[in-house]
C-alpha positions in Angstrom: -2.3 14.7 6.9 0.5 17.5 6.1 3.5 16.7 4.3 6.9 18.7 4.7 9.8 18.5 2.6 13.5 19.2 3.3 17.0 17.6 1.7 20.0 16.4 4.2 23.0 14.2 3.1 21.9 13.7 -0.6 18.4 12.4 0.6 14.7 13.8 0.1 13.4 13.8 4.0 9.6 14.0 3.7 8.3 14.3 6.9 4.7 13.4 7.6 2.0 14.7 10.2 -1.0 13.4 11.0 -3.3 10.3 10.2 -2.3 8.5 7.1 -5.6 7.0 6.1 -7.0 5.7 2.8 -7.6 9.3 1.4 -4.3 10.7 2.7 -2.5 7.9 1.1 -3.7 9.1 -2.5 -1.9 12.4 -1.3 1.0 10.6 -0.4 1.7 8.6 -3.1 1.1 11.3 -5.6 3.4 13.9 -3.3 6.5 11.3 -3.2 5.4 10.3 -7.0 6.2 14.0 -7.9 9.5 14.1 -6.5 10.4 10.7 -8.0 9.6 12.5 -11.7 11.5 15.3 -10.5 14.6 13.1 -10.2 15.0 12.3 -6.2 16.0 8.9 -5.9 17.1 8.8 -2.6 14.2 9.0 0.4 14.0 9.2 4.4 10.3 9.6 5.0 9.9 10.2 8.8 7.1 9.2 10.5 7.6 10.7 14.0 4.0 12.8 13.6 1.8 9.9 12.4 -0.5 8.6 14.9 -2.5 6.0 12.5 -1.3 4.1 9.5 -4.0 2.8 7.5 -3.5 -0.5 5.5 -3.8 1.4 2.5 -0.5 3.6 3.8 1.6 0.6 4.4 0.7 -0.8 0.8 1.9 2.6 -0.6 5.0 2.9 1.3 5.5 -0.6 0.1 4.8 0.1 -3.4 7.3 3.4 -3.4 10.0 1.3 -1.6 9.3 -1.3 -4.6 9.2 1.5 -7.4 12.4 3.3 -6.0 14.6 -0.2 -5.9 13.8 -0.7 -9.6 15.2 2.8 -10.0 18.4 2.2 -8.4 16.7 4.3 -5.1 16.5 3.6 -1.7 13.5 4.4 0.9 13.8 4.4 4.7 11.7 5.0 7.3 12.3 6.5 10.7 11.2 7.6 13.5 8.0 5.5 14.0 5.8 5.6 17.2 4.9 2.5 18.6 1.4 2.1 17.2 2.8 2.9 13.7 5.8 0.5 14.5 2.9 -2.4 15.8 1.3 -2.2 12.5 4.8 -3.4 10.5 5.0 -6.0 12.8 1.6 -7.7 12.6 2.0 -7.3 9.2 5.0 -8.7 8.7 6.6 -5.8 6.8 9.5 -5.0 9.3 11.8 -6.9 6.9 10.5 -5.0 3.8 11.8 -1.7 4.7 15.2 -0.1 6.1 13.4 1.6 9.5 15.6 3.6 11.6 15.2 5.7 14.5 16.3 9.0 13.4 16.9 10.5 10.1 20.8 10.4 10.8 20.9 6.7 11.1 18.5 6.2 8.5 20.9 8.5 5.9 24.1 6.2 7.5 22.6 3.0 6.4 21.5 3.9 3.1 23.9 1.5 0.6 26.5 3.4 -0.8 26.3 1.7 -4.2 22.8 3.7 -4.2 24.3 7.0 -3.7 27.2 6.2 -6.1 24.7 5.8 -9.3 22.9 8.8 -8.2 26.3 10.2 -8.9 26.8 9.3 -11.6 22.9 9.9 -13.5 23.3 13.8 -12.2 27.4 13.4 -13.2 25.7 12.0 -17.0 23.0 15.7 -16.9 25.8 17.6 -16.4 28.1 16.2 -19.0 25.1 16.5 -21.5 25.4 12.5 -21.9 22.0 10.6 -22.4 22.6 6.5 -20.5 23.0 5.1 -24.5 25.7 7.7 -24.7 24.2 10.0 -27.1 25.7 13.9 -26.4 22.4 15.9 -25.4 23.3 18.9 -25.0 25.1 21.3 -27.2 26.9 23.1 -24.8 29.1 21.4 -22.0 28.4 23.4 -18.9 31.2 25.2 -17.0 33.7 22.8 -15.1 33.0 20.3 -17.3 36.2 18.7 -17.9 37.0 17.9 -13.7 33.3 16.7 -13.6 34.5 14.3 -16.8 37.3 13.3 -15.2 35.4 12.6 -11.6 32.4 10.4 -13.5 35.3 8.9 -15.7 37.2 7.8 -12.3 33.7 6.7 -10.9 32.6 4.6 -14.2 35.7 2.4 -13.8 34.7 1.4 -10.4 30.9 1.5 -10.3 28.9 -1.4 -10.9 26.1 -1.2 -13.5 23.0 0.4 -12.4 19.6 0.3 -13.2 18.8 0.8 -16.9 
């Protein structure tokens, strides 16, 4: 399995090539893990190069989806061939996951409420702001002031994310 990265419309896009078996799952989950500790939020893994999808796969795609909601993210999948797309049928997963056909329509359908508290958490770095409020940093950096004023407008009409 190979693993390729790339961002487009505020989304991670992790494309995947290959077999996604029980060992290559252990490689996924610790590749998106990564990025998920780096701060992305927001996926689009396409699966247009994956021929196999092993049970193990599915169950950590599943778990990611899971881990990323209670983060205020959003996963989607796109692109699936028709063996990978069989195997989220028979296992009744189809429901469980936003799947698209291309990356475009997977990025459109992503909630926007998602994208908005995303926002606002990189808004809250910049500012220096910790979520309890506490001042973090020492130094506001440049542009501060219209950033303040853009997550200030944005607070009054977000609703309350993930804590």
């Amino acid at each position: 399995m190979e693993l390729s990265s790339s961002r487009s419309g505020g989304f991670s896009i992790v494309a995947v090539e290959g077999e996604i078996d029980p060992k290559a799952s252990v490689d996924l989950e610790r590749a998106l893990s990564d990025m998920v500790t780096a701060g992305e939020r927001r996926f689009v893994v396409d699966l247009a190069g994956v021929k196999h999808l092993s049970g193990a796969g599915v169950r950590i795609l599943l778990m990611f989806a899971r881990k990323l909601s209670g983060l205020g993210g959003h996963l989607a999948l796109c692109s699936l061939a028709s063996p990978v797309q069989a195997i989220f049928e028979v296992a009744g997963f189809l429901d469980a996951f936003t799947i698209c056909g291309t990356r475009a329509e997977a990025i459109a359908q992503a909630p926007s409420g998602v994208w908005r508290f995303a926002a606002l958490e990189k808004a809250a770095v910049v500012l220096g702001v910790s979520r309890s409020g506490v001042v973090t940093a020492s130094r506001p950096q440049p542009g501060t002031a219209e950033l303040a004023a853009r997550a200030a407008h944005l607070l009054c009409r977000a609703p309350e994310g993930p804590r």
